[in-house]
N, C-alpha and C positions, 0 to 999 in steps of 0.2 A: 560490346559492353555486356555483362553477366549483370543481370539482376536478382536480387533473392528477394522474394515478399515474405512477413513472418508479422505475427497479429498479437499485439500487449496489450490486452485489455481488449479498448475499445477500438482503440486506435493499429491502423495496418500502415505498416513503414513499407519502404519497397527501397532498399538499399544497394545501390553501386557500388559493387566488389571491385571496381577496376580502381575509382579514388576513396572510397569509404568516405560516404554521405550519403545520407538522407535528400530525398528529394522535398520532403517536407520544411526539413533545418534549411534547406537554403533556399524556398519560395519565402518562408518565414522571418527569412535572415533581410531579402529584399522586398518583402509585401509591401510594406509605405510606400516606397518609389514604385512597386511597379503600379500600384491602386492609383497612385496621382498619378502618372501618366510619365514619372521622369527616369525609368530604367528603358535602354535602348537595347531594342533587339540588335545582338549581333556583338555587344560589347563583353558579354561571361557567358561560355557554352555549356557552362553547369546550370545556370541561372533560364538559360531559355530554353532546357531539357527542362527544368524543374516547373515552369510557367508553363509548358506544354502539357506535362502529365500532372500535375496538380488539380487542376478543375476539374479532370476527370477519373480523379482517384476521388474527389468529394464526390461528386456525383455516384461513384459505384457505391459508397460509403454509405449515404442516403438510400433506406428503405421506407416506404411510405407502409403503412397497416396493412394492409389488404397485398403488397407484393409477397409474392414467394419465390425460392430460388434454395436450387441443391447446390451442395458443397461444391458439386461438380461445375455446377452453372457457374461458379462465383469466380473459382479457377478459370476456366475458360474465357471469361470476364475479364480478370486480371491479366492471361495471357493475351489477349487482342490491345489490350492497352499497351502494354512494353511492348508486343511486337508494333505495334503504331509509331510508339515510342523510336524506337532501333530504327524504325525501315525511313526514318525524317521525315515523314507523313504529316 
């Protein structure tokens, strides 16, 4: 799986070149069911890619005042996440 991350605005996409999606569009697409508890792992392997690296794309997304971080850091950040992602971690 190839990923490209690339930053509009605010917001940083991280886009699957193999089917062209967003990992965001399809957490998005299934938030209600999977927030109530009624999306089953195991049933859409987009769906639980997208559940996996999701919470932790907010999370890098989220900077509190007082953090800092170089361009470099941020990359590197991103890269440990899709590799997490890739390796089925």
């Amino acid at each position: 799986m190839r990923c490209v991350v690339f930053s509009a605005g605010w917001s940083v996409r991280v886009w699957n070149t193999a089917t062209e999606y967003t990992f965001e569009a399809v957490y998005e697409d299934m938030a209600e069911l999977i927030r109530l508890g009624a999306y089953k792992a195991g049933t859409n392997v987009e769906v639980d890619m997208a559940t996996k690296v999701y919470p932790k794309l907010e999370a890098f997304l989220t900077q509190k005042k007082e953090e800092r971080a170089t361009l470099a850091d941020g990359y590197a950040e991103l890269e440990a996440i899709m590799a997490e992602l890739g390796s089925g971690s």
